[in-house]
C-alpha positions as CSV (number, residue, x, y, z in Angstrom):
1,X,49.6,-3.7,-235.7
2,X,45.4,-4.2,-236.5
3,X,44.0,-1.3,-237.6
4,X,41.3,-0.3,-234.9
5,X,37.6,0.9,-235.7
6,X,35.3,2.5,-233.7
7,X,31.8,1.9,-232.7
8,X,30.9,3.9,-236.0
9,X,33.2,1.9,-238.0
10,X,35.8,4.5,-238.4
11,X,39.0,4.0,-238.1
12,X,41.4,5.5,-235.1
13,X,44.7,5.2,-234.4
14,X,45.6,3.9,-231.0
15,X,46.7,6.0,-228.7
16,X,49.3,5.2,-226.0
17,X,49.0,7.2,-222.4
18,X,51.8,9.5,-221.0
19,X,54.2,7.5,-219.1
20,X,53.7,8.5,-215.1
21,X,55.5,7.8,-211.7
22,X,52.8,8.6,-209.2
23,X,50.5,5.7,-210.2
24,X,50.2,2.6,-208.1
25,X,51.7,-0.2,-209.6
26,X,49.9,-3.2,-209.7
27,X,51.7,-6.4,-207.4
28,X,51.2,-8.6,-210.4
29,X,53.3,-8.4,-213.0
30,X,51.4,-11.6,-215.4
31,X,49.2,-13.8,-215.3
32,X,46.1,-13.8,-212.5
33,X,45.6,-10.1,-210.9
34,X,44.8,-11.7,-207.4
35,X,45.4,-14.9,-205.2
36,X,41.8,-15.1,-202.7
37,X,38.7,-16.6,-204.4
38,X,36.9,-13.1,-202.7
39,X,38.8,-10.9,-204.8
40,X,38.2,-13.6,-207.8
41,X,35.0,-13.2,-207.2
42,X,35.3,-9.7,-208.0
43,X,37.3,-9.3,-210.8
44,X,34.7,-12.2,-212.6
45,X,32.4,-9.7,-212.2
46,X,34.1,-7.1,-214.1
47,X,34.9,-9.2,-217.1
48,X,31.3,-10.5,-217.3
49,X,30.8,-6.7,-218.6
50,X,33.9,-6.3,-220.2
51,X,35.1,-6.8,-223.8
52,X,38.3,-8.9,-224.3
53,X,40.1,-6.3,-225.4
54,X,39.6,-3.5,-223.3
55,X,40.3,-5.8,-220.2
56,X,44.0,-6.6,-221.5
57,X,44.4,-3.1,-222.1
58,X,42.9,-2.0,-218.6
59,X,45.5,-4.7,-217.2
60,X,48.4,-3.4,-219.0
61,X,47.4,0.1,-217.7
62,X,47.0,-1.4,-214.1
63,X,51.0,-3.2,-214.4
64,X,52.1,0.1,-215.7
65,X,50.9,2.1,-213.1
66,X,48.5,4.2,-215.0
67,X,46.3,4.3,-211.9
68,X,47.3,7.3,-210.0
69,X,44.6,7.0,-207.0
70,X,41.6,4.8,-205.5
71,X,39.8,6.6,-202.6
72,X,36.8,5.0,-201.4
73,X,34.2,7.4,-200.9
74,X,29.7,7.2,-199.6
75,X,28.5,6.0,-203.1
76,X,31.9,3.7,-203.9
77,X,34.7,4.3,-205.5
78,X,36.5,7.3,-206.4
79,X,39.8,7.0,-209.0
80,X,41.8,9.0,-211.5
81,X,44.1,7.0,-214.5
82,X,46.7,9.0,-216.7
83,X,45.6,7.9,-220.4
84,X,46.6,10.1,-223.3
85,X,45.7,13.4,-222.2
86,X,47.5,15.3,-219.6
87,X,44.1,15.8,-217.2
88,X,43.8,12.4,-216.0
89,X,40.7,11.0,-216.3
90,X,38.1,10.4,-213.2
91,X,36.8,7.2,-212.8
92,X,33.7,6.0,-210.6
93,X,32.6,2.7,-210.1
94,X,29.1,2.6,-207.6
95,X,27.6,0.1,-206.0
96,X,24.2,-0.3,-204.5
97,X,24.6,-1.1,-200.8
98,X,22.2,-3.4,-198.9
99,X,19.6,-1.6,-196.5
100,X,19.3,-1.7,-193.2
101,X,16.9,-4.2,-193.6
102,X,18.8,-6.6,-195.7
103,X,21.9,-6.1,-193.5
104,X,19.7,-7.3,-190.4
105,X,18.8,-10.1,-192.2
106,X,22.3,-11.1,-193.5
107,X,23.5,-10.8,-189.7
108,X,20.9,-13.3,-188.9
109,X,22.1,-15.8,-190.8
110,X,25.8,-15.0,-190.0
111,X,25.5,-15.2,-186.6
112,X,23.5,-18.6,-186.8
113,X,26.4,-20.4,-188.3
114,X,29.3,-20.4,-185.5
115,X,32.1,-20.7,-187.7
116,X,31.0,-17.9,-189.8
117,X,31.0,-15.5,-186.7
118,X,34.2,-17.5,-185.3
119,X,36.2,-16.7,-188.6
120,X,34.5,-12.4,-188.5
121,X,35.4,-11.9,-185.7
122,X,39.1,-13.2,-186.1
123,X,39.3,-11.2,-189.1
124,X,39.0,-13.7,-192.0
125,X,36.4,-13.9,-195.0
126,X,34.1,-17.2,-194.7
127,X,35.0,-19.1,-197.3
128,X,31.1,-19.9,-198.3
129,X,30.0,-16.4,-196.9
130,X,28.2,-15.9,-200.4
131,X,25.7,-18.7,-198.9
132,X,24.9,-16.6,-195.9
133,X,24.3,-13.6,-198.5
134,X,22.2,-16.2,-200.8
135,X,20.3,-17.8,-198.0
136,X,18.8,-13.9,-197.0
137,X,18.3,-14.0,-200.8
138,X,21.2,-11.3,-201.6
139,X,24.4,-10.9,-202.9
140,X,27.7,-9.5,-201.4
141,X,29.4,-9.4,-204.9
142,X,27.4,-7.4,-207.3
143,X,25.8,-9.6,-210.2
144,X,24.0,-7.5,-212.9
145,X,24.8,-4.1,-214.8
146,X,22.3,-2.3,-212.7
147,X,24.2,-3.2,-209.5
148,X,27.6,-2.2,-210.8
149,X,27.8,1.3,-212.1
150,X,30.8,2.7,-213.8
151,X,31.7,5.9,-215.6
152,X,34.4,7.6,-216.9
153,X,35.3,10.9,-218.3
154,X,37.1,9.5,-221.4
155,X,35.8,10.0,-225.1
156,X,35.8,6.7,-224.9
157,X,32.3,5.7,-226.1
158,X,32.7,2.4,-224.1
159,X,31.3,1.8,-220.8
160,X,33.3,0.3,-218.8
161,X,36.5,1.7,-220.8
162,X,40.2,0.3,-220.6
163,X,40.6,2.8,-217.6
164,X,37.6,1.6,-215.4
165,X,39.0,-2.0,-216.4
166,X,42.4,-0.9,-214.6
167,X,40.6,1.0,-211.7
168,X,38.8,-2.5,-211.1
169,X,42.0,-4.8,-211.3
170,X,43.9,-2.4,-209.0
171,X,40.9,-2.7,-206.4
172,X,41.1,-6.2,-206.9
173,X,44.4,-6.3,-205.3
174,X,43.1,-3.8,-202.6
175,X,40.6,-6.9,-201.7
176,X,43.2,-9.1,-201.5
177,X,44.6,-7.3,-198.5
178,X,41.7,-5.8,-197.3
179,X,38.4,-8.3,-197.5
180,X,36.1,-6.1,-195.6
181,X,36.0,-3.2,-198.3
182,X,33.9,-5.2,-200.0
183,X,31.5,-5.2,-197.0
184,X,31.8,-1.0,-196.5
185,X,31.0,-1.2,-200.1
186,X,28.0,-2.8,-199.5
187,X,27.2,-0.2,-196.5
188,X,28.6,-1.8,-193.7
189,X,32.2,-1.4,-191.4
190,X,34.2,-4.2,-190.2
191,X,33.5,-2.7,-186.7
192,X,29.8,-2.3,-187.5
193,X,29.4,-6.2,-188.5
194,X,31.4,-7.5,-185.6
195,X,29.5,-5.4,-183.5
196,X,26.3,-7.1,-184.4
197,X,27.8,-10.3,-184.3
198,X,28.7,-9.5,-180.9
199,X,25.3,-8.9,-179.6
200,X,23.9,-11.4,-181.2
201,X,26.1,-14.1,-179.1
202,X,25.0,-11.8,-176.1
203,X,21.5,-12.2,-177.3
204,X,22.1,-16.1,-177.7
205,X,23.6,-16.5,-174.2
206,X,21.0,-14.7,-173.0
207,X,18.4,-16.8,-174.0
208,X,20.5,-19.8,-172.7
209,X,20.7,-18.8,-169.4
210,X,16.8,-18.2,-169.4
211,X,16.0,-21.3,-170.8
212,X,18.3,-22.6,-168.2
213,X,16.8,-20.9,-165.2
214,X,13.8,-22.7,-166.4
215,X,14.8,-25.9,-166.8
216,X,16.0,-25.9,-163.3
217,X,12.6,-24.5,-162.0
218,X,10.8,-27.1,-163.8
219,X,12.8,-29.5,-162.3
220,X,12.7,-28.9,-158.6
221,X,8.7,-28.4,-159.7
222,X,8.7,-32.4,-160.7
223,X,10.4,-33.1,-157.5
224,X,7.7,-31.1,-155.2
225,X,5.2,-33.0,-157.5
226,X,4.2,-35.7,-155.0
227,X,4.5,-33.8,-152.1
228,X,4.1,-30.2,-151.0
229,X,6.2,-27.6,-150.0
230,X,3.5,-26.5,-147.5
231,X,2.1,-27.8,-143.8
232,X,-1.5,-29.8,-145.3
233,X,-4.0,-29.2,-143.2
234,X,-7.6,-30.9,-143.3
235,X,-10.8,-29.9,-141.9
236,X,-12.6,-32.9,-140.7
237,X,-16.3,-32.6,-139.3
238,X,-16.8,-36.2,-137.2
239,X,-20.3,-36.6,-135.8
240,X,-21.7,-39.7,-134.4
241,X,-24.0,-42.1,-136.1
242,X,-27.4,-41.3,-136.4
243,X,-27.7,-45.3,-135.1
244,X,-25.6,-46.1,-132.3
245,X,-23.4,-49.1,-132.5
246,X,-24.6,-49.9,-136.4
247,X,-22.3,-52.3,-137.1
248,X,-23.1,-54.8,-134.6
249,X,-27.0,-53.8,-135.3
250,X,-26.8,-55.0,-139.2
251,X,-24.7,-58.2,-137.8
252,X,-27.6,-59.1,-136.0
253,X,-27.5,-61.7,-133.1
254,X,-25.3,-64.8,-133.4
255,X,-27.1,-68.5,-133.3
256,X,-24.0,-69.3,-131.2
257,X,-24.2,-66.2,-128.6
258,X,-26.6,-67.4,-125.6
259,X,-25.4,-63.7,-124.6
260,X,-27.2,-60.0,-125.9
261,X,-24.2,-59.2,-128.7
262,X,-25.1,-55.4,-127.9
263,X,-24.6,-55.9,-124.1
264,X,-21.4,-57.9,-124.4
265,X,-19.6,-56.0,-127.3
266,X,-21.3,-52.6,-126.8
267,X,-18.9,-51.1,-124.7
268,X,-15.6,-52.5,-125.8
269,X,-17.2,-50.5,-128.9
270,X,-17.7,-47.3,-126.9
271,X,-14.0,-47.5,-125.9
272,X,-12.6,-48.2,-128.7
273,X,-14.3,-44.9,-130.5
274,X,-13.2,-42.8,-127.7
275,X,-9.5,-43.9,-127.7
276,X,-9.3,-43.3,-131.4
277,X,-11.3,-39.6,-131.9
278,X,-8.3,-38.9,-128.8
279,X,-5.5,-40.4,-130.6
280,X,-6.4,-38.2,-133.6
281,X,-7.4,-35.2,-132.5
282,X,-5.0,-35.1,-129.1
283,X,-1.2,-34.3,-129.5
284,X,-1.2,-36.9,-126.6
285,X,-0.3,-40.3,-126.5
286,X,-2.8,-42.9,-125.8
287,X,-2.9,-43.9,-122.9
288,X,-2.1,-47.8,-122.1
289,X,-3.2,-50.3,-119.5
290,X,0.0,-52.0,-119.3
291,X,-1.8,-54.6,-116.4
292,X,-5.0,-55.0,-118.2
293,X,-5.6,-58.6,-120.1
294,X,-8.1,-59.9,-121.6
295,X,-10.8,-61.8,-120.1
């Protein structure tokens, strides 16, 4: 076996933890930890912090059960892992969750895509979710040291140790059942974001209707465009000419008339006046002279 050396340069001799049946085994017994890309996702982010060798000895703690508990708790997540010592050790891993402010925006964009709110609300992780999160300019997966915070109360000068490795593996396998811890994680319920989601399409719908309601309105407007939905009513003020009879005045007398023009069209002019100021202004037929002809 390789000697091992410390961060001093001393040498140590490994140390092998007691043997327990109260741990939770992890599912996988080789090769990959988890099967959906979320909890991928989440265990990439481990080993991006993570020395090679403490993570296969944090997996080989996870498939040996080493892991007695995971309980999720306001700041993250809460654990305990039987190493050497008889105490087992406490483990916390903390991450920052989004405000309320960064939630509201990440809801936004969630509920504008339809099939990110149609796969919510059945349950399922979005595949591309992480654009959602990217397009509010956040993260659901944590992505820098500052964001993920582990400690444990090993001697272990390492941070994060062989036993936060196994903690992290374990709830890798918690995702895979469970998809939505990673959101209460991040500060929000299941119920909480499909809530939201919820009122948002109530929102949307609406807005429809109003836009809608106005469409229709707009449209029987067009239609009353040319017309009115009202009686029209006119005031006329008619008063005769100041010239009697100027028509026949600026004609002036016809070289072919032996006849005054006045005298002989004057009062066919008169009549024809009266009968029309009666027509107009008399809800009375005008009268006719069914035997008159013309001369």
């Amino acid at each position: 076996m390789a000697r091992r050396y410390d961060y001093y340069g001393y040498y140590y001799k490994p140390t092998q933890p007691i043997h327990t049946e109260e741990g939770i085994k992890a599912r996988s017994k080789k090769g990959k930890f988890v099967k959906n890309w979320w909890a991928e996702r989440w265990i990439k982010a481990l080993e991006r912090l993570v020395d090679a060798g403490r993570l296969r000895r944090g997996q080989r703690y996870a498939r040996q059960g080493q892991v007695i508990s995971i309980e999720e708790t306001k700041s993250g997540i809460a654990a305990k892992v039987q190493g050497s010592r008889r105490t087992p050790y406490k483990v916390s891993i903390k991450i920052d969750p989004l405000t309320e402010a960064q939630w509201e925006q990440v809801i936004e964009v969630l509920a504008g895509q339809a099939i990110f709110t149609a796969q919510l609300l059945a349950g399922e992780m979005p595949q591309d979710i992480e654009q959602a999160f990217a397009q509010a300019g956040l993260s659901l997966f944590p992505e820098t040291s500052q964001e993920l915070v582990t400690d444990c109360s090993c001697p272990d000068w390492a941070n994060p140790c062989k036993h936060v490795a196994a903690v992290h593996y374990i709830l890798g396998e918690q995702f895979d059942q469970d998809p939505f811890m990673l959101f209460r994680l991040r500060g929000r319920t299941q119920d909480q974001i499909l809530e939201a989601l919820r009122s948002r399409r109530t929102e949307a719908a609406g807005e429809a209707e109003e836009i809608e309601e106005e469409a229709v309105s707009l449209a029987e407007s067009l239609d009353l465009f040319w017309g009115s939905s009202q009686p029209l009513h006119l005031k006329t003020n008619i008063k005769p000419p100041v010239t009697e009879l100027p028509i026949l005045k600026r004609l002036g007398q016809p070289a072919f008339l032996s006849d005054d023009l006045i005298a002989a069209l004057g009062p066919a002019y008169r009549a024809i006046t009266q009968a029309v100021l009666k027509t107009t202004f008399s809800d009375e037929p005008p009268a006719t002279d069914d035997g008159a002809g013309a001369d």
